[in-house]
N, C-alpha and C positions, 0 to 999 in steps of 0.2 A: 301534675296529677299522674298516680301509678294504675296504666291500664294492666288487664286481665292478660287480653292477647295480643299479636301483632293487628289482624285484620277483626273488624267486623263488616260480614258479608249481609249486605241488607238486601231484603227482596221485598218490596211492597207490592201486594198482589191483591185481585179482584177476580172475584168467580175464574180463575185461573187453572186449578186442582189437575185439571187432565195436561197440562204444563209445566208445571215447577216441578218434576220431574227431572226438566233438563238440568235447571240449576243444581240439583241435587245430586249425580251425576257426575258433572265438573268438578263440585266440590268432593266427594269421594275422590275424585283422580287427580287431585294436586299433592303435589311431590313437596310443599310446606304447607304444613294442618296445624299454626300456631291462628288459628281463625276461629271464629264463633258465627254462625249462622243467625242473624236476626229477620224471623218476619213476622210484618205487621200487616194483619188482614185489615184491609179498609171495606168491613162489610160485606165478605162473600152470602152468596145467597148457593152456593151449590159444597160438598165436603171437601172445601181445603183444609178445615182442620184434622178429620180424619184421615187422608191424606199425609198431613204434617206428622202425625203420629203415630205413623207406621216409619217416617223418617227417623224420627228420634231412638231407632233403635239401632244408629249408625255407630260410629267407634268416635265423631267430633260433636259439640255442643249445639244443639239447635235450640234458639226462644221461640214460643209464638206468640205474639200480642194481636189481640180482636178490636176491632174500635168502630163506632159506627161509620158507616158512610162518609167521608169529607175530602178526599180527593187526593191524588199521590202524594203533592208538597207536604200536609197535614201527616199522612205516612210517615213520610221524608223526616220530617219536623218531629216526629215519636222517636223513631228508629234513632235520632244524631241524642235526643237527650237518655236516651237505654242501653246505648252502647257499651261495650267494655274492651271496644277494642279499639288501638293508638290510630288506626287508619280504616277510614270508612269507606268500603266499595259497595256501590251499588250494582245490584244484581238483578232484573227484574227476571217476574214471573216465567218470559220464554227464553232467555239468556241461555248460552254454552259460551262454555270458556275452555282454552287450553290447559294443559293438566299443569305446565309450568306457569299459569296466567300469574298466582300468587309468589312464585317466587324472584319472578324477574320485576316484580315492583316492586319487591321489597329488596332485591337486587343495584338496583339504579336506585334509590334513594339512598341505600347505603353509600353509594360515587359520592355522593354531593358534601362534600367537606362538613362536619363537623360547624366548626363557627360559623357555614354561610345555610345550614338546616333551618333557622328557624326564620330565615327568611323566603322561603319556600311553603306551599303547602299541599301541594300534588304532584303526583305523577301518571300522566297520559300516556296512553299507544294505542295500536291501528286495530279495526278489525278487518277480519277477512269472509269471503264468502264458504259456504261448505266446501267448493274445489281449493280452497286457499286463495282464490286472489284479493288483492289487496284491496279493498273499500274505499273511492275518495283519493285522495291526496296524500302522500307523504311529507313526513316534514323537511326544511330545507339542510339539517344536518342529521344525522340518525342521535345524537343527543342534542337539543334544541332547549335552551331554557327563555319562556316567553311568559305570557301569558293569554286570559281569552282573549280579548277586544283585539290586541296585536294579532292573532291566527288570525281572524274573524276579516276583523275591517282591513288590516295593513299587510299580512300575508297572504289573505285569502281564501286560506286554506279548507278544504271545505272535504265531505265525508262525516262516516261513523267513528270515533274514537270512545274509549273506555280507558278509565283509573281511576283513582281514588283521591280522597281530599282527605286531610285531615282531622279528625273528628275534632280537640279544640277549636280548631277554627270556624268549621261548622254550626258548632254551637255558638261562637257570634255572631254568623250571620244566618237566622231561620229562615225559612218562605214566609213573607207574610200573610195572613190570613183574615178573608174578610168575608165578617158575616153572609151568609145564604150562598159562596160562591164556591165551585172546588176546586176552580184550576188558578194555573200564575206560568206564566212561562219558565221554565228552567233558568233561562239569563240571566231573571232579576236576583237570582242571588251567585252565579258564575262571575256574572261581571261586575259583582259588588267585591267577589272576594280577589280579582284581578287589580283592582286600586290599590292592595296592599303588598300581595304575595304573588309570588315567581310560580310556575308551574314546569316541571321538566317536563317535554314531550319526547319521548323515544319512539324508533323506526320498528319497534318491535311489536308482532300480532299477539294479539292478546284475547279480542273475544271473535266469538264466528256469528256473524252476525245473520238471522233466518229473512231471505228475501221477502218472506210472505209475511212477515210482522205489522202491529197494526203501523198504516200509515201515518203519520200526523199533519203530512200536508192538506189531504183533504177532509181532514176530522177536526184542523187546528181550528181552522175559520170557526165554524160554528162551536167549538170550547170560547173561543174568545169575544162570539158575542155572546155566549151566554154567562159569562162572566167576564164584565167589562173593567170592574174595578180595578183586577187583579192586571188585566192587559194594558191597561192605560199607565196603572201607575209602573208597569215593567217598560213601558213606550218612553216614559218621562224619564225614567233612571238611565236607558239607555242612551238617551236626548244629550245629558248629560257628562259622559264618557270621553275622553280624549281623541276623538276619533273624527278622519274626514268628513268636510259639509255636506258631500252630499247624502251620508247615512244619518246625518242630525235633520236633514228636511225629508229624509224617506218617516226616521222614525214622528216627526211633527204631524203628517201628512196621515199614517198608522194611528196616531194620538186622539186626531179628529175623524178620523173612519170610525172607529168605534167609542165615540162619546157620543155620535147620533142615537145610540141604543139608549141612553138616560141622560135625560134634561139636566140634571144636576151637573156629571159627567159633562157635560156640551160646554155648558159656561166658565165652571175652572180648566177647560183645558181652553178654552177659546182667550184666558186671559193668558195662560203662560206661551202664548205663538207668540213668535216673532211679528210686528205688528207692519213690518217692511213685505213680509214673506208671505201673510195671511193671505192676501187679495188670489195670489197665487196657488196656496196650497187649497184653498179653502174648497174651489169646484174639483180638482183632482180626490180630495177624501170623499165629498159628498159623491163623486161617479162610482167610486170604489165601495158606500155603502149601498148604491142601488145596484153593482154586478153583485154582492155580495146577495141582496134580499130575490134578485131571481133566481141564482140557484138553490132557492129553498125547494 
């Protein structure tokens, strides 16, 4: 397939308006403008499109697509089939980036030989805080080709990082999406696209990452009971994964913490445990759903 541009810049954003500002900004100040700006409003209730439209009077291409309510993946999942550009970065609503952010991923993908390209489908690097320091962890070579679950479970590696995936490949693998629900964790489609394709991670800063962003540690818990479907079944994918025992009994343990929230949920996840392990996991999820329901 013959894309448009190099990048498409996707921003899925929610009553944001007094924000995306930033992104807008960044993208005016990269030093390669072979990009197209995609955002998709997931239901603002305040004037981002007004907002957006005072954007569109820039010198590069901006879309806007509106769509009701349904949660970022759903965004996510608009933005990868609208695209028109060969490499999809996301860019959310409070996002800065360096002005070379764009050129230096498409700089290190250009490294990557020719016939060993299409075995690839991203490329990662670091963010840093407003003084510049480095976010988290560096990788173990300044070019590093891995993928997630190896960072994750087997390097360790841990921090904010930022790049792009592919947009074909994207489009095989969507978020899935399940009726009345609007989240899914990120993983379940990071580490599905890790089973097939290599990711470069370079030592190089790319976005500035704002301290005061929302958190998701302590906003994560309650997305995922309130949408348990989506959490269980990114628990079970993870389960999964070629990855040490003891992250397959953390993620088992996660799997039955939150099937207590639906009966349904309880039982198919109660058949796929390990039935040696259960006895064990079993009061560790049930203690982890009752700290869960007192800090309501």
């Amino acid at each position: 397939m013959e894309y448009k541009y190099t990048f498409t810049v996707f921003t899925p954003t929610y009553n944001r308006a007094h924000l995306i500002h930033r992104v807008f900004e960044s993208l005016k100040s990269q030093t390669l403008m072979d990009f197209e700006w995609l955002i998709v409003d997931d239901g603002s209730k305040d004037n981002t499109k007004e907002v957006v439209e005072e954007f569109k009077k820039s010198n590069f291409p901006i879309r806007y697509i509106y769509q009701e309510n349904g949660g970022k993946h759903r965004a996510f999942n608009k933005g990868v089939k609208e695209a028109k550009g060969k490499f999809f970065l996301t860019a959310d609503s409070d996002d800065r980036f360096l002005p070379d952010a764009l050129e230096k991923l498409k700089y290190y993908w250009d490294l990557i030989p020719d016939n060993e390209k299409e075995n690839f489908s991203a490329v990662t690097g670091l963010c840093i805080d407003k003084n510049g320091n480095i976010i988290g962890d560096k990788y173990p070579k300044d070019i590093f080709d891995s993928n997630s679950f190896e960072t994750t479970f087997i390097f360790k590696i841990k921090g904010k990082k930022w790049g792009f995936q592919r947009t074909d490949v994207l489009k095989r693998f969507p978020f899935k999406e399940f009726e009345g629900e609007n989240f899914i964790p990120k993983s379940s489609v990071w580490f599905e696209v890790s089973k097939f394709y290599i990711t470069r991670y370079i030592n190089e800063p790319l976005r500035i990452y704002e301290i005061n962003e929302d958190s998701l540690s302590s906003n994560a818990i309650q997305l995922m009971i309130n949408n348990p479907n989506g959490t269980i079944y990114n628990y079970y994918k993870e389960f999964n994964l070629p990855i040490p025992l003891k992250y397959k009994i953390k993620f088992m343990i996660n799997c039955l913490r939150f099937s207590f929230y639906n009966k349904e949920l309880f039982f198919g996840c109660i058949k796929i445990q390990n039935k040696l392990l259960l006895p064990f996991i079993f009061p560790v999820a049930f203690l982890m759903y009752i700290k869960d329901n007192l800090k309501k």
